[in-house]
C-alpha positions in Angstrom: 0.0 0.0 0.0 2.6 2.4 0.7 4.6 1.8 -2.3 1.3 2.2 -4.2 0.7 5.4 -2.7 4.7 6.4 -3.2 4.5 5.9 -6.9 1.3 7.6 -7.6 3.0 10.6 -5.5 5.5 10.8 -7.9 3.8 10.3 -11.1 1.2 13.3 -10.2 4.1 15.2 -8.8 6.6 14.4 -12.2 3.8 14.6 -15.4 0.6 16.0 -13.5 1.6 18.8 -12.0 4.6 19.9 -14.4 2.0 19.5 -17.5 4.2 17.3 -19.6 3.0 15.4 -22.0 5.9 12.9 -23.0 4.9 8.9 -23.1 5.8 7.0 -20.1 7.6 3.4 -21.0 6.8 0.7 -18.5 7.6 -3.0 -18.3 4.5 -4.4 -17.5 1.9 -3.5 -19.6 -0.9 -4.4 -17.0 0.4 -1.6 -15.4 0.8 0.6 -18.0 -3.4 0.2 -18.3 -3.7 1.0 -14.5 -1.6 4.4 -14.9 -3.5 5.8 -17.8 -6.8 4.3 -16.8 -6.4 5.8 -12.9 -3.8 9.1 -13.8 -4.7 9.6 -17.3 -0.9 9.8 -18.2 0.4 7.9 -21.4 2.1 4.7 -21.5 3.9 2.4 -23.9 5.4 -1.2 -23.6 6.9 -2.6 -26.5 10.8 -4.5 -27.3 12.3 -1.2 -27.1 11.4 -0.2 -23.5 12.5 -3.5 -22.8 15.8 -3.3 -24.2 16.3 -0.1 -22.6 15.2 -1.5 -18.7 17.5 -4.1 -19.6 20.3 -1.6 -19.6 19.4 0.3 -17.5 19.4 -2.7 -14.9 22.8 -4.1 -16.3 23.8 -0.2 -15.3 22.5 0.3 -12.2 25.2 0.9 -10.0 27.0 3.6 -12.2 23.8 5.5 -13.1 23.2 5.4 -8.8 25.5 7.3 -6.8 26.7 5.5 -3.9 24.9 2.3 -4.6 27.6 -1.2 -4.4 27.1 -4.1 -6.2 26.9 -5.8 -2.6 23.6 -3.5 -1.8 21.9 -3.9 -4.9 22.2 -7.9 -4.7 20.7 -7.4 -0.9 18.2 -5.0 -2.1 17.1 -7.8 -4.9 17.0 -10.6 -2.1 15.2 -8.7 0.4 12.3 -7.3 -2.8 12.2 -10.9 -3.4 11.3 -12.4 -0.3 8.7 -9.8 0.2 7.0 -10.4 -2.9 7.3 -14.6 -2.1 5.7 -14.0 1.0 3.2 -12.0 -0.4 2.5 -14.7 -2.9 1.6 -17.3 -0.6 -0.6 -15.2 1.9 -2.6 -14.3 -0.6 -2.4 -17.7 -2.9 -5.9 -19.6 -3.6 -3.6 -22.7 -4.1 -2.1 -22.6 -0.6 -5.7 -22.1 1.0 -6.9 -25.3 -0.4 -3.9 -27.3 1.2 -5.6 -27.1 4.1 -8.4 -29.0 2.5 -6.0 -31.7 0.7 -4.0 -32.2 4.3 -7.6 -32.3 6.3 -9.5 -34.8 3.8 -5.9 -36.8 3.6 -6.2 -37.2 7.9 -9.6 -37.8 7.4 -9.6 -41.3 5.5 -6.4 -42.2 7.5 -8.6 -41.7 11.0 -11.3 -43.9 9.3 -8.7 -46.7 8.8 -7.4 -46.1 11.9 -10.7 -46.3 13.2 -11.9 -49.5 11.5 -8.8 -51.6 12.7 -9.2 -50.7 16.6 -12.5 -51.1 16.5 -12.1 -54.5 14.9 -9.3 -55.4 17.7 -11.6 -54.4 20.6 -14.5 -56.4 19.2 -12.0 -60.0 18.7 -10.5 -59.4 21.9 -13.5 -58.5 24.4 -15.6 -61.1 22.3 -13.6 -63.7 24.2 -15.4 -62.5 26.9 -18.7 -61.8 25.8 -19.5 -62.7 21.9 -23.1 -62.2 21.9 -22.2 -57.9 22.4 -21.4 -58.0 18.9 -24.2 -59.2 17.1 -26.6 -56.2 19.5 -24.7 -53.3 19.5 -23.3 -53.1 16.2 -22.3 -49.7 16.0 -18.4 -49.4 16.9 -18.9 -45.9 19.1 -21.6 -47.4 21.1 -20.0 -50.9 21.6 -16.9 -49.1 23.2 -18.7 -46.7 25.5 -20.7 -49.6 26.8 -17.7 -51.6 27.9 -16.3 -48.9 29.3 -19.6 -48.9 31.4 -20.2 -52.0 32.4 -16.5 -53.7 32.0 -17.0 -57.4 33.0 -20.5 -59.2 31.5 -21.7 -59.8 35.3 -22.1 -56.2 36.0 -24.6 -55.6 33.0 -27.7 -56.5 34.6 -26.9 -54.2 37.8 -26.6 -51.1 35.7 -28.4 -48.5 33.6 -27.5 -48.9 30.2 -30.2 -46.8 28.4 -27.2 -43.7 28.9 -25.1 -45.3 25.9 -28.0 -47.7 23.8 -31.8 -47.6 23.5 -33.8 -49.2 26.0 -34.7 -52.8 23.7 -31.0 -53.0 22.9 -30.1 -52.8 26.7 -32.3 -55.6 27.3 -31.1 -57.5 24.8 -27.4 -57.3 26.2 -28.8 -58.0 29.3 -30.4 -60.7 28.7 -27.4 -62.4 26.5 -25.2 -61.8 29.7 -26.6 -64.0 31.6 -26.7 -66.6 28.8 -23.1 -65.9 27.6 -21.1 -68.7 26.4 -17.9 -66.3 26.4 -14.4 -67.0 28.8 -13.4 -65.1 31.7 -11.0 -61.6 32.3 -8.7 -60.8 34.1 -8.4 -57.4 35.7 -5.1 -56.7 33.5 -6.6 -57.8 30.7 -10.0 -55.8 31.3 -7.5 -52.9 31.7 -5.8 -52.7 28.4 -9.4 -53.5 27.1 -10.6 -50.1 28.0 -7.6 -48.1 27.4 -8.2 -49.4 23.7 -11.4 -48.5 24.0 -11.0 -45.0 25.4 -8.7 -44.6 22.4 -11.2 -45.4 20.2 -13.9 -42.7 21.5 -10.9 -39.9 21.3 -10.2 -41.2 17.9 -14.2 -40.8 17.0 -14.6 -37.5 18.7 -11.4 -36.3 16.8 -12.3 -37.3 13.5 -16.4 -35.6 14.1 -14.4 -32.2 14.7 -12.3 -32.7 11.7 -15.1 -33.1 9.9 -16.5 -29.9 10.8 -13.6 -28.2 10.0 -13.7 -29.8 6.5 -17.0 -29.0 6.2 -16.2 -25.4 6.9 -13.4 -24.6 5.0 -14.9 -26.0 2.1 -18.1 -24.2 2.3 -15.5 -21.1 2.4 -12.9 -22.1 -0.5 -15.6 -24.0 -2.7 -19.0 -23.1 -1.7 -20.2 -24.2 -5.3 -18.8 -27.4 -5.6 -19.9 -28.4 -1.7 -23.3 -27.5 -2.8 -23.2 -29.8 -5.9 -21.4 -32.6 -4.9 -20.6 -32.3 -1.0 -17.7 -31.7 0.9 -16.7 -35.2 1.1 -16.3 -36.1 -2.6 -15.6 -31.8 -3.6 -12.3 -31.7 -1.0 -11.2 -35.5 -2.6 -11.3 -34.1 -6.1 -9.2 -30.9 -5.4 -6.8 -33.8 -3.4 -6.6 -35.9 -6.8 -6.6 -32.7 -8.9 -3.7 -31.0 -7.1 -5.3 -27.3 -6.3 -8.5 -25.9 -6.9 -7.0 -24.3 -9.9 -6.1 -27.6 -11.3 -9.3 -28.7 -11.2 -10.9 -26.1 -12.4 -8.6 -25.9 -15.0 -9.9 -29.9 -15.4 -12.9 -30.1 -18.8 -15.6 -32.2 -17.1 -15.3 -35.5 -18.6 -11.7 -35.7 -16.7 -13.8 -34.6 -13.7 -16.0 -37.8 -14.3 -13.6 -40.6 -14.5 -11.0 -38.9 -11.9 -9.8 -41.3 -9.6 -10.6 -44.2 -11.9 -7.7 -43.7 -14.0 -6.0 -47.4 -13.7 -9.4 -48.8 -14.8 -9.2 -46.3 -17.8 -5.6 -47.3 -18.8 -6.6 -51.0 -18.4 -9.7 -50.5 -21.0 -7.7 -48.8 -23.0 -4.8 -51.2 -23.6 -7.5 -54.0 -23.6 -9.9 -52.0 -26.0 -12.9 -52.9 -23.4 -15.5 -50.5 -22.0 -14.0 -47.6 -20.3 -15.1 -46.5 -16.9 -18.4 -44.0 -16.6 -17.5 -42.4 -13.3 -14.7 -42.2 -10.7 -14.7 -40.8 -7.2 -18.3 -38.7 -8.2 -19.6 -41.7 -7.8 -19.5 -41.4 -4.8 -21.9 -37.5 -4.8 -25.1 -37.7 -3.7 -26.8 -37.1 -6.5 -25.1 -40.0 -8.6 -25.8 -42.3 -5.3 -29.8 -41.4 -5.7 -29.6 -42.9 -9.4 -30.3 -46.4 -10.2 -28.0 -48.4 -11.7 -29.1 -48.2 -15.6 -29.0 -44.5 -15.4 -25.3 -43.9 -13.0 -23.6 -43.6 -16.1 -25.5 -40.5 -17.5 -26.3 -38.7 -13.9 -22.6 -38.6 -13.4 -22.1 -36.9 -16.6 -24.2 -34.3 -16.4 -23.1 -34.3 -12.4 -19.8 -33.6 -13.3 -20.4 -30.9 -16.3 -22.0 -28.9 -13.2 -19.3 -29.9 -10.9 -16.6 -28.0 -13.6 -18.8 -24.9 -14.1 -19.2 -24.9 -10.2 -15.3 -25.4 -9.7 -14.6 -22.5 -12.4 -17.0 -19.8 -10.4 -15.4 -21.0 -6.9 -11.6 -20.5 -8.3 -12.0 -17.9 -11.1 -15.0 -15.9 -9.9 -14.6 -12.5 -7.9 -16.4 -11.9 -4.9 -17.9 -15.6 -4.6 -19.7 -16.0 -1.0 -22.0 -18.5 -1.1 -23.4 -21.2 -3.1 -25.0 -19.4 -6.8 -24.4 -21.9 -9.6 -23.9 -24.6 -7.6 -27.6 -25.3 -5.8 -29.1 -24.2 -9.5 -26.8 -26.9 -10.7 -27.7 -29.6 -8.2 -31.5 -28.8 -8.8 -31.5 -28.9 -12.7 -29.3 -33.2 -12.3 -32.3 -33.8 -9.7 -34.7 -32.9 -12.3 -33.1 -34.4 -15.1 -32.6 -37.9 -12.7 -36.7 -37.5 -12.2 -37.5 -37.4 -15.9 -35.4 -40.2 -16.5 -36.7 -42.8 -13.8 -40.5 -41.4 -15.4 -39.2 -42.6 -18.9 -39.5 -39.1 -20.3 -36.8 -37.8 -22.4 -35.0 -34.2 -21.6 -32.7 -31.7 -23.3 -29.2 -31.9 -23.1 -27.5 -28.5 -23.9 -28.9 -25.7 -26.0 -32.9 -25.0 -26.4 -33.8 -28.0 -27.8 -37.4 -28.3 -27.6 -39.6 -30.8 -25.0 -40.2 -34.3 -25.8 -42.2 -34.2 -28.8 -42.6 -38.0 -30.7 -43.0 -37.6 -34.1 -45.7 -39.7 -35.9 -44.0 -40.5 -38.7 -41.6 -42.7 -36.2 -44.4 -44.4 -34.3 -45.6 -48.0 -35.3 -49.6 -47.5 -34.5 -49.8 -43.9 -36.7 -52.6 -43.2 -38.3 -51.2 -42.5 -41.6 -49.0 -45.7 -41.7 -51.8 -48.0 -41.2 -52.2 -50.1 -44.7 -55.8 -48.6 -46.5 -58.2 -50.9 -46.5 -60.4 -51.1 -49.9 -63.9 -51.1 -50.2 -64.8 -55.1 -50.6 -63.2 -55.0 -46.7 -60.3 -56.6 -47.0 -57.0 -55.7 -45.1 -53.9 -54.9 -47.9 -50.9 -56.2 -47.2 -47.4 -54.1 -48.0 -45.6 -57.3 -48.7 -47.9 -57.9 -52.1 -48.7 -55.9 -54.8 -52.6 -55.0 -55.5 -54.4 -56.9 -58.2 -54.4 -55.6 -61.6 -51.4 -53.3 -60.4 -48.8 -52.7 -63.1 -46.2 -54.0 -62.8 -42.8 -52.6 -63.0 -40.6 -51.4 -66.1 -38.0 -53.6 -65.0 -39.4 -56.7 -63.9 -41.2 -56.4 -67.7 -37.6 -56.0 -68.9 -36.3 -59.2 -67.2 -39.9 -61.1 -68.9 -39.0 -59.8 -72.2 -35.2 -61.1 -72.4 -36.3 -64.6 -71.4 -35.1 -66.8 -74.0 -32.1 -64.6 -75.6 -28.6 -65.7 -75.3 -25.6 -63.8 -73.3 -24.6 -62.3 -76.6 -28.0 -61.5 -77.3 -28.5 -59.9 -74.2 -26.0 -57.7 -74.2 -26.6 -56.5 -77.6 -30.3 -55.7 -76.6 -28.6 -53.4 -73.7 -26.2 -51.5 -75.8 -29.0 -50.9 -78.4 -31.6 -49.7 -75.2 -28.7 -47.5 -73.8 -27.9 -45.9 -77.7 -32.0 -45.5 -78.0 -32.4 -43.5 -74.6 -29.0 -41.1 -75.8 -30.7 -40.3 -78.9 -34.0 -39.4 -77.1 -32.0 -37.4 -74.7 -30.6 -35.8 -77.6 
């Protein structure tokens, strides 16, 4: 800000308020537009101004009094850092980092997740395998051992805090008729610090979540709206940056993160895959299976526009193109499950069957004649005449090869002299 208020001091001060009315050369011809669109003073950038900035860099130190080589190199470094630093403040591709990073920690908690609740599960179903079966939710089946710890104490507490109140009977009730092996009080122990782990791990991964969810309504507010955060922040991971994917046309956006598949149909010449991780939007997901293939198309021609507004567009708040976006694949999804047929692209018209296409039209069905009976398209009528050539074929029965051809040459010389 302050250099930007230092140089238009001195251009006001140097061609404004002297009255001059040379040209002013500049390097960057962005700039040059600012200056005479903001100062009304002249500019021109061409190869000559550039030649002479060259110079006049290569120069430097004699055309400055008192300036070193040493202080111009420092002078260099020290712009340069400043305008680095700048750069990534500011950058759109170092915002959406923080998605790539938070999406990457968020399928390695779910892993995470998935093997210790599978270990707690094998090793406290020693104890009590019938827990398993009734409480099948991993969160829930933790919290409750660290309620109840041993089987015996099940029926002696309240277990309606952590499960509904038939599912706490149930466990009750399979207590008492468990066929499971005894604890110890060490092993009960590490038991519960596993599951204790497993309930930070859960709580941990819900704020993530959140945070994901925030930050992409923030970054990508369009693409959230038309695909979800979930499958939005894993397409700007594959992608690289938001730029990148914007950057992407849409039927990359369909197949990405199904690109071994692709190479493999490729080099086989079999189908290629009709979708990737969009698959996996909600709007594909509400599809049936006969009509995946199309939904993620269109889902992922909206998904590009919605991607180009988030990372291109100025002043982008909330969700615009996006929810218009998601609305108009819901609709199209409609029409197709009710067998109708919709437009595309451009302003094609509505589904309008022409009759000339359909079997029971009116002016296909054969005439029937006055005696009543039905006329058939395979047979000609009675007393029809019959064609030229089929009298031509009749008429050349009998004649030799010779013959023949000499009865052609003399038709063919007969119809040139009637043209003529």
């Amino acid at each position: 800000i302050n250099a930007e208020y230092m140089g238009k001091k001195f251009l006001k001060k140097t061609f404004t308020a002297q009255d001059l009315q040379d040209t002013l050369a500049v390097q960057d011809a962005k700039l040059g537009g600012l200056i005479k669109k903001k100062l009304e003073i002249p500019c021109i950038h061409d190869d000559k101004v550039d030649e002479i900035l060259r110079g006049i860099r290569e120069q430097i130190c004699e055309l400055v009094e008192g300036l070193t080589e040493k202080n111009y190199h420092q002078m260099a470094l020290g712009l340069a850092h400043t305008l680095s630093r700048h750069t990534l403040k500011f950058s759109a591709d170092k915002i959406d980092v923080m998605v790539i990073q938070a999406i990457g920690l968020l399928d390695e908690l779910d892993k995470e997740l998935n093997t210790y609740a599978m270990r707690v599960k094998e090793w406290y179903g020693w104890h009590f395998p019938e827990l398993a079966k009734t409480v099948t939710d991993n969160l829930q089946y933790a919290r409750l051992i660290l309620l109840m710890g041993l089987r015996e104490n099940a029926t002696s507490m309240d277990l309606t805090t952590v499960v509904a109140e038939d599912v706490a009977a149930q466990v009750k009730d399979a207590a008492i008729h468990s066929m499971g092996v005894g604890l110890t009080e060490e092993d009960l122990t590490n038991i519960k610090s596993l599951c204790e782990e497993v309930i930070a791990t859960s709580e941990y991964r819900a704020q993530l979540s959140d945070y994901l969810r925030n930050r992409m309504n923030a970054i990508a507010p369009n693409l959230t709206a038309m695909v979800g955060e979930l499958v939005g922040s894993r397409l700007i991971s594959h992608a690289g940056s938001l730029i990148n994917l914007a950057k992407s046309p849409a039927s990359t956006i369909q197949i990405l993160g199904a690109e071994k598949a692709l190479f493999v149909a490729l080099k086989t010449k079999a189908k290629t895959p009709k979708y990737g991780l969009i698959y996996h939007a909600a709007v594909v997901g509400h599809a049936g299976a006969e009509h995946k293939g199309k939904i993620a198309r269109i889902a992922a021609c909206q998904a590009a526009l919605s991607t180009r507004v988030d990372a291109l567009g100025e002043g982008v708040t909330g969700p615009t193109i996006g929810a218009t976006g998601r609305e108009a694949v819901e609709y199209k999804l409609r029409k197709l499950e009710a067998g109708e047929a919709y437009t595309v692209s451009g302003r094609g018209k509505e589904h309008k069957t022409d009759p000339k296409y359909v079997p029971e039209a009116e002016h296909l069905k054969h005439p029937k004649p006055a005696g009543g009976q039905e006329l058939s398209m395979k047979r000609p009528l009675e007393g029809a005449e019959e064609p030229a050539k089929k009298k031509r074929k009749e008429g050349e029965e009998g004649l030799s090869k010779e013959e023949r051809k000499a009865l052609k040459k003399a038709r063919k010389a007969a119809a040139a002299a009637a043209e003529e």
